[in-house]
Each structure stands twice: as structure tokens, then as C-alpha cells.
DOLUM-355896 format. One line per field, with one value per residue (C-alpha): x, y, z; residue in three letters. Coordinates in Angstrom, 1 decimal. Layout:
BEGIN
c1 <- [X, ...] $
c2 <- [Y, ...] $
c3 <- [Z, ...] $
resn <- [ala, ...] $
***
This chain:
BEGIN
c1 <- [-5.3, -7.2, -3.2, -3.7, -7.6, -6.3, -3.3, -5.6, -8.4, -5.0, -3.8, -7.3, -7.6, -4.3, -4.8, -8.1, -6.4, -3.8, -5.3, -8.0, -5.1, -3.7, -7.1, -8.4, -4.7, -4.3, -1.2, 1.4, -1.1, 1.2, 4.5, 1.8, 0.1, 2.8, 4.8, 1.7, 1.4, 4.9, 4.2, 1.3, 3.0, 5.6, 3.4, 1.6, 4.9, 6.1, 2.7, 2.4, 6.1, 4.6, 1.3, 3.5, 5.4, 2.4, 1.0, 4.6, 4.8, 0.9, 2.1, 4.9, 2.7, 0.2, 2.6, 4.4, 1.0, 0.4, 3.6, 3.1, -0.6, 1.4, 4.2, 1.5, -0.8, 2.5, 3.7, 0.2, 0.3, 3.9, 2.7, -0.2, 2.2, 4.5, 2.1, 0.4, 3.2] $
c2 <- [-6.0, -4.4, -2.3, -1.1, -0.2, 2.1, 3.5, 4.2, 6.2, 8.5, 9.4, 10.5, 12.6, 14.0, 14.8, 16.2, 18.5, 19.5, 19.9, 22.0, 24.5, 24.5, 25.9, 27.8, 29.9, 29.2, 27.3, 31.3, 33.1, 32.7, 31.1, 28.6, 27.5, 26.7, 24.9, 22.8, 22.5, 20.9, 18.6, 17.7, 17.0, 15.1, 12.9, 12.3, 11.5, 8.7, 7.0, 6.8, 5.0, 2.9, 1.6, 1.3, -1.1, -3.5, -3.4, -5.0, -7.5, -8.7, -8.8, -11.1, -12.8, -13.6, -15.1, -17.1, -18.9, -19.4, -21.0, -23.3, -24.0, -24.5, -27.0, -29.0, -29.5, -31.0, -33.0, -34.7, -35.2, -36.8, -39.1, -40.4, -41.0, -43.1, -44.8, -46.1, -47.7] $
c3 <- [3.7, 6.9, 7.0, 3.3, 3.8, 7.0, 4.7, 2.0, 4.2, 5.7, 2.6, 0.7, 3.8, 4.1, 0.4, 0.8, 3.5, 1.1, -2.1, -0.5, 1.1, -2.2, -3.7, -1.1, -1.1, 2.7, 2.4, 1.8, 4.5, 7.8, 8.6, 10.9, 8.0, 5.4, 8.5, 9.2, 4.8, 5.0, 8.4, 6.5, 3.1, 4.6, 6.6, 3.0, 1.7, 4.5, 4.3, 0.8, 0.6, 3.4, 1.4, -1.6, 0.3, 2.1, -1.6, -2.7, 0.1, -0.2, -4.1, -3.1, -0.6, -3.2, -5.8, -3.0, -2.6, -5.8, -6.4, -3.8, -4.8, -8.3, -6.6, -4.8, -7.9, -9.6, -6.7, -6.5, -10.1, -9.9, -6.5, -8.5, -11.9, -9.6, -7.6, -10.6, -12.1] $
resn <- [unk, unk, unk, unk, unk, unk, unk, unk, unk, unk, unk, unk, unk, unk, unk, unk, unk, unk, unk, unk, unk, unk, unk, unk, unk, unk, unk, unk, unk, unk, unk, unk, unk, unk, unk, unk, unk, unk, unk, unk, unk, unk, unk, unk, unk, unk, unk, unk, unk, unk, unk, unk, unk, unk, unk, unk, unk, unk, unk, unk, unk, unk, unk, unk, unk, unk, unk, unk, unk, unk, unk, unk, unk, unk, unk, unk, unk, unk, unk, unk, unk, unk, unk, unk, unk] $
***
């Protein structure tokens, strides 16, 4: 989760950096500035695809857990069904 929390805090800055670019009009004002936009945009880019990601695998994570906690709920369940006959 800390992973996400650290993704999340990059990419409202990196946003922040490119949406005010966009509205200040700096972005078209030198060859510099619209190769630093695109670094910048792409870098945006990767690490959202990489939080999407850690949010699917903690998904998964979760339901594998649950599905366990599920399993050993029923197993106890069918231990104490058997051992009371």
C-alpha cells in the first residue's frame, strides 16, 4: 500500500506540473519547454500504467485472502461435522 501511497503523491504532482503548463501557455514557448512537456507526460503516462497495476495485484491479493479466510471457515465447519459423528 506504502508503493501505491508513493505512486499516487508522483502522479498528482506530475499532473499539477502539467496541467499548470497547459494553463499558463508555457508548454508551445520553446523547443526546451515542449521537450520537457513530453518527458514529463510520458513519465505521467508509465507511472500511471504502473499504479494501475499494484492496484490490480493488491485487488487480487485481497480476494486470494478472502478466499482462503472463506476455505478455512468451511474446512473447520466440515472438521467439526465429522468429528461429531
Amino acid at each position: 500500500m506504502d508503493t501505491i501511497n508513493k505512486l499516487l503523491k508522483e502522479l498528482t504532482l506530475d499532473f499539477g506540473y502539467i496541467f499548470g503548463a497547459i494553463n499558463q501557455g508555457r508548454v508551445f514557448e520553446s523547443d526546451t519547454n515542449m521537450k520537457d512537456f513530453l518527458h514529463k507526460s510520458q513519465a505521467f503516462q508509465i507511472k500511471l500504467v504502473n499504479i494501475t497495476k499494484h492496484i490490480e495485484q493488491s485487488k487480487i491479493q485481497t480476494e486470494k485472502e478472502k478466499t482462503l479466510e472463506r476455505l478455512n471457515t468451511l474446512i473447520d465447519f466440515i472438521e467439526k461435522q465429522v468429528y461429531m459423528e
